[in-house]
C-alpha positions as CSV (number, residue, x, y, z in Angstrom):
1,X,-27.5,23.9,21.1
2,X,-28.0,25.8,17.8
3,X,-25.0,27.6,17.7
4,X,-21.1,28.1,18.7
5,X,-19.6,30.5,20.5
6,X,-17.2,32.8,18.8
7,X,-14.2,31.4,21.3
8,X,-15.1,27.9,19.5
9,X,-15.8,29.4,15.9
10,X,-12.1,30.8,16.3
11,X,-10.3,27.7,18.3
12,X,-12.3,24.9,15.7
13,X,-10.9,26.2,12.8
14,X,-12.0,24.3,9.3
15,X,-14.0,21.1,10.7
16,X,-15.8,18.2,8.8
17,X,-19.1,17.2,10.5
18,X,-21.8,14.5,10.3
19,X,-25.9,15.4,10.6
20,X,-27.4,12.0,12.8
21,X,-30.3,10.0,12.6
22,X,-31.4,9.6,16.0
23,X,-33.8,6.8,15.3
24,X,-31.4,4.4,14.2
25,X,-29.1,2.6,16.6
26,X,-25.4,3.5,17.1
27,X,-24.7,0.5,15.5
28,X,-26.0,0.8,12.1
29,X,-23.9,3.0,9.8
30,X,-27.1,4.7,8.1
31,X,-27.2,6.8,11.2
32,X,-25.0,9.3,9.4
33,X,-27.0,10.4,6.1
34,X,-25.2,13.7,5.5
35,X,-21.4,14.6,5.7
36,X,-20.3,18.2,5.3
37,X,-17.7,20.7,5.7
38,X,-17.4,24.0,6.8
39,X,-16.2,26.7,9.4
40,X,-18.1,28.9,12.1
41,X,-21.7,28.1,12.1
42,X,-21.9,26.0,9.0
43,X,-22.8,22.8,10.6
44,X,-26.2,24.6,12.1
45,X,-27.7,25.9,9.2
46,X,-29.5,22.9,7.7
47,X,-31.8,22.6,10.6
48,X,-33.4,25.9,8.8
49,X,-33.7,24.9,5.6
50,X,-37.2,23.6,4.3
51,X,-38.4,20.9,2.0
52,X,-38.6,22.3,-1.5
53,X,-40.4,21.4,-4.2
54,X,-37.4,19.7,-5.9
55,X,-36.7,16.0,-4.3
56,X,-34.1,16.7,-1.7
57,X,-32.8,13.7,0.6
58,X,-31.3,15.6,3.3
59,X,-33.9,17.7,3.8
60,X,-36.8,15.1,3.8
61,X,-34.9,13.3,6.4
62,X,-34.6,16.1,8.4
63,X,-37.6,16.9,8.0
64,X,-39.0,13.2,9.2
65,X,-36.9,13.5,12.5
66,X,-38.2,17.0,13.5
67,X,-41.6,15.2,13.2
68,X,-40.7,12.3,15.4
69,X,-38.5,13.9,18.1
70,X,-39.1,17.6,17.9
71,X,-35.6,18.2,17.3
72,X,-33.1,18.9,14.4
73,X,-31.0,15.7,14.0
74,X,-28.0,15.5,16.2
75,X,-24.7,17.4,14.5
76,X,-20.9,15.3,15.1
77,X,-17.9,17.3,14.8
78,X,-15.9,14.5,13.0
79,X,-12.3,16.6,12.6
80,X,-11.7,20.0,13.3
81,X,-8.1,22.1,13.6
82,X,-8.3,21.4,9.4
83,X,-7.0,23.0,6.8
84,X,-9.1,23.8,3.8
85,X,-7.8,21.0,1.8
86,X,-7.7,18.5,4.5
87,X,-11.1,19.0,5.6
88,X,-12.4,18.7,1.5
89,X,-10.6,15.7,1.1
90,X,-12.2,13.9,4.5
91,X,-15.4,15.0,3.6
92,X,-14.9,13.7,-0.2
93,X,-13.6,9.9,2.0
94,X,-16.2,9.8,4.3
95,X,-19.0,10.4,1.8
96,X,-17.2,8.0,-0.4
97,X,-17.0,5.2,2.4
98,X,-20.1,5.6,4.4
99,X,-22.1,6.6,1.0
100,X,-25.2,8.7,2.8
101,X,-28.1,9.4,1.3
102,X,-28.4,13.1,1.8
103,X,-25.4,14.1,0.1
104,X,-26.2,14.9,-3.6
105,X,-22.7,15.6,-4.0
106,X,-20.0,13.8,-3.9
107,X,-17.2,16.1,-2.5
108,X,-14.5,17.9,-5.0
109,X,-12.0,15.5,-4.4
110,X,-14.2,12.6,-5.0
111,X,-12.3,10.7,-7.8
112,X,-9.5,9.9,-5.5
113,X,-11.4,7.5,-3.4
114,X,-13.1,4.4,-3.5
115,X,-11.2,3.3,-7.1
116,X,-10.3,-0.5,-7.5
117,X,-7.0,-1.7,-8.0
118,X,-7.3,-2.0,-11.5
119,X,-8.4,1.9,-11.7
120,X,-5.6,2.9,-9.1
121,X,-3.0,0.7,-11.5
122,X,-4.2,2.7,-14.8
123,X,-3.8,6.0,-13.3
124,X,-0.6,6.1,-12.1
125,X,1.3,3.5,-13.5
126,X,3.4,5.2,-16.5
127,X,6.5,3.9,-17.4
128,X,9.6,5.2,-18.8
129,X,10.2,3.1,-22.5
130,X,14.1,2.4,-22.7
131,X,13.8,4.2,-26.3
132,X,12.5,7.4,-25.6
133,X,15.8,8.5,-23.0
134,X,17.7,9.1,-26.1
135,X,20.8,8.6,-23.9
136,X,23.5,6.3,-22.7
137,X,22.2,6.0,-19.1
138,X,23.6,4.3,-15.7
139,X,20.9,3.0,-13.7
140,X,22.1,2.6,-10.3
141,X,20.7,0.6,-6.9
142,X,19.9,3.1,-4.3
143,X,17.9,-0.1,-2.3
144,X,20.9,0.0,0.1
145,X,22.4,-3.8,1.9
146,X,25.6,-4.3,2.9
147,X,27.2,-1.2,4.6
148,X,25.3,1.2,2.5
149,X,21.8,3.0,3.5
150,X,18.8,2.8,1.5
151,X,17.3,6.0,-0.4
152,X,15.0,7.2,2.5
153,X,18.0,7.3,5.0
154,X,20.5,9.1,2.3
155,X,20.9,12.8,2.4
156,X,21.0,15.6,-0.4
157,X,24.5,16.4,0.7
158,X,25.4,12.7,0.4
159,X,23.3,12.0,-2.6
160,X,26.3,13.4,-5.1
161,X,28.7,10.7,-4.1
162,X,25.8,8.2,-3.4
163,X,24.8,7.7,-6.8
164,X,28.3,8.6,-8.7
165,X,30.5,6.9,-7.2
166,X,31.9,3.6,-6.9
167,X,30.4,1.5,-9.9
168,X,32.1,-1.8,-11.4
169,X,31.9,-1.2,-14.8
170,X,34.7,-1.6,-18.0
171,X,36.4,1.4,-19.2
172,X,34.5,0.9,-22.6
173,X,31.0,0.7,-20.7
174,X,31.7,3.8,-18.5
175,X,32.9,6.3,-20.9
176,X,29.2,5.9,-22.7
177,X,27.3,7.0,-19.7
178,X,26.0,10.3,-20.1
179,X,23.3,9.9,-17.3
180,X,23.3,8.3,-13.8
181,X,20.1,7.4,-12.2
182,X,19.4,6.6,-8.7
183,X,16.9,4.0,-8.3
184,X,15.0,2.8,-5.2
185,X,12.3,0.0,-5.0
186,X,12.2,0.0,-9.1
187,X,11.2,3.6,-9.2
188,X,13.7,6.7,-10.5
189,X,14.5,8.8,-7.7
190,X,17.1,11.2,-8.9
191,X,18.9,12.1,-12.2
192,X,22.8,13.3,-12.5
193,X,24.4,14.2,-16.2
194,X,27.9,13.1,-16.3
195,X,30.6,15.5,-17.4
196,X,32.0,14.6,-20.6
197,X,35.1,15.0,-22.7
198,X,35.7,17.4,-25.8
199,X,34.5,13.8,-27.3
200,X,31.9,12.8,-25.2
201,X,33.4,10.2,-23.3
202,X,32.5,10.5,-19.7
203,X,34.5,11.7,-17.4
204,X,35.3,9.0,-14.8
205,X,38.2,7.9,-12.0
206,X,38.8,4.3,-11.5
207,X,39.7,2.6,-7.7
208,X,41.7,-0.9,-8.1
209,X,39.0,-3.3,-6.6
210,X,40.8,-6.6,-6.5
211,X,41.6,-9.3,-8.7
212,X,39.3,-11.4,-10.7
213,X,39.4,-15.2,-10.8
214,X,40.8,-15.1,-14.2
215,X,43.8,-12.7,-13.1
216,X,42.0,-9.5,-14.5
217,X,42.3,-6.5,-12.5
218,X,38.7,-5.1,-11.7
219,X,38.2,-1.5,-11.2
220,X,35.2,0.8,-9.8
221,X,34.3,4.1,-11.6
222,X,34.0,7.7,-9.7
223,X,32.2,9.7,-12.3
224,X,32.3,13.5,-12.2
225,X,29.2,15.3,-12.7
226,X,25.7,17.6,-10.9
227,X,22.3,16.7,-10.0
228,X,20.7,17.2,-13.4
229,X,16.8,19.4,-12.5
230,X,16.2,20.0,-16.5
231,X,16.2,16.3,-16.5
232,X,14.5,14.5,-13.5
233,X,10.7,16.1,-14.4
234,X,10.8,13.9,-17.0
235,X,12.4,11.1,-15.5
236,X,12.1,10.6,-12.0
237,X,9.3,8.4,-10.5
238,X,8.6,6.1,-12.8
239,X,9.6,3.0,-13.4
240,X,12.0,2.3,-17.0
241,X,11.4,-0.7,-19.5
242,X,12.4,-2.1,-22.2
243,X,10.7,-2.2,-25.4
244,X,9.3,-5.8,-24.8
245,X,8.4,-4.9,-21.3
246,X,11.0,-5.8,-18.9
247,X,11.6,-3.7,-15.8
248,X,15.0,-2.2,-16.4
249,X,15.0,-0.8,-13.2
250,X,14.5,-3.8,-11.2
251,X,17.7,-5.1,-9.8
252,X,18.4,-8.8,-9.7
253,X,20.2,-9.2,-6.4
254,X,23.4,-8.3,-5.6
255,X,23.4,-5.7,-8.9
256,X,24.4,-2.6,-8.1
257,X,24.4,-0.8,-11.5
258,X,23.1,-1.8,-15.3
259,X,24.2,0.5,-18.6
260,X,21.0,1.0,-20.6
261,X,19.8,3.6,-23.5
262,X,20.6,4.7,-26.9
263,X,23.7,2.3,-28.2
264,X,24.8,1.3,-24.6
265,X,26.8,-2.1,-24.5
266,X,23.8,-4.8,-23.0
């Protein structure tokens, strides 16, 4: 066939397709030599485009199986029903993966794909230096255990209490906190700004939580504060360390909360 119908043009949508060499076997992946993307007739047009006088892969090679078989080379609809941005990034994977020799193009999104480890790594590994908060900051477990849920399976609505509230820390530790934030897997997920005191000492409720070994009475802190936005765009999604490189926001287990930042008690 050399063209869809306009009940296909419309159902198909955005499609990514793949231009065949017959002549090869199934088997070998240089069958595909061309990836493209388009919408209504796209995929149809090559077979009408001639050899130039400028080298031109694609069209040599389809030139070369119109000699041997009489035919334009067989078209595979590879994804359709696409949005524009899917069907550029599929395009950019395939030709990245299967590497054919008719695109001279990579696809726009190209640079996302086919990157080592290393390259992934130094892209989006950016870390959060304990210095540059300027604050007195709670860093809190949001990896769940025990009867609490990890931070996929927490809520907005529940987030407020999830991250303020109950934390074993000294009076004198938690009336430096300025800043609570939640951490899952070593990476900041959400940032809350404590209220403070005319002051600025933290504003905080203690719950009795037993008795220590040595007779002490230990209590839990209920901070007061909001979900800080100005904040988290900055902070959140990174991992924090310190200036010789530890991972503050890695929790040994069975922490739940550690006091870092600007002249915090270690």
């Amino acid at each position: 066939m050399t063209e869809f119908s306009p009940e296909t043009i419309e159902a198909i949508g955005a499609y990514v397709y793949a231009l065949i060499d017959p002549r090869l076997p199934p088997t070998d992946p240089r069958r595909v030599f061309y990836v493209g993307k388009g919408t209504g007739q796209r995929c149809f047009h090559h077979s009408a485009e001639e050899v130039g006088d400028e080298p031109n892969p694609k069209l040599e090679r389809i030139h070369e199986i119109r000699l041997v078989t009489g035919a334009p080379p067989p078209i595979e609809i590879i994804a359709h029903h696409l949005k524009d941005e899917e069907s550029f990034r599929l395009e950019a994977a395939l030709i990245s993966v299967l590497q054919p020799n008719g695109n001279l193009a990579s696809g726009k999104y190209a640079a996302d794909y086919r990157l080592s480890v290393d390259e992934i790594e130094g892209r989006y590994s950016n870390p959060l230096i304990e210095s540059a908060l300027g604050h007195r900051v709670l860093l809190v477990s949001l990896n769940g255990g025990a009867d609490l849920r990890p931070f996929p399976d927490i809520s907005e609505s529940e987030m407020p209490e999830r991250i303020l509230q109950l934390w074993r820390l000294s009076e004198e530790r938690a009336d430096q906190v300025q800043y609570i934030i939640g951490v899952y897997e070593q990476v900041t997920r959400r940032v809350f700004k404590v209220h403070q005191t005319k002051d600025g000492r933290a504003i905080h409720d203690k719950k009795n939580d037993g008795v220590a070994k040595n007779g002490h009475t230990l209590w839990r802190r209920a901070f007061h504060g909001e979900r800080c936005l100005e904040m988290e765009p900055l902070w959140i999604n990174r991992r924090i360390v310190s200036s010789v490189g530890e991972v503050l926001t890695k929790f040994r287990p069975q922490e739940a909360c550690r006091l870092i930042g600007t002249h915090s008690v270690r």
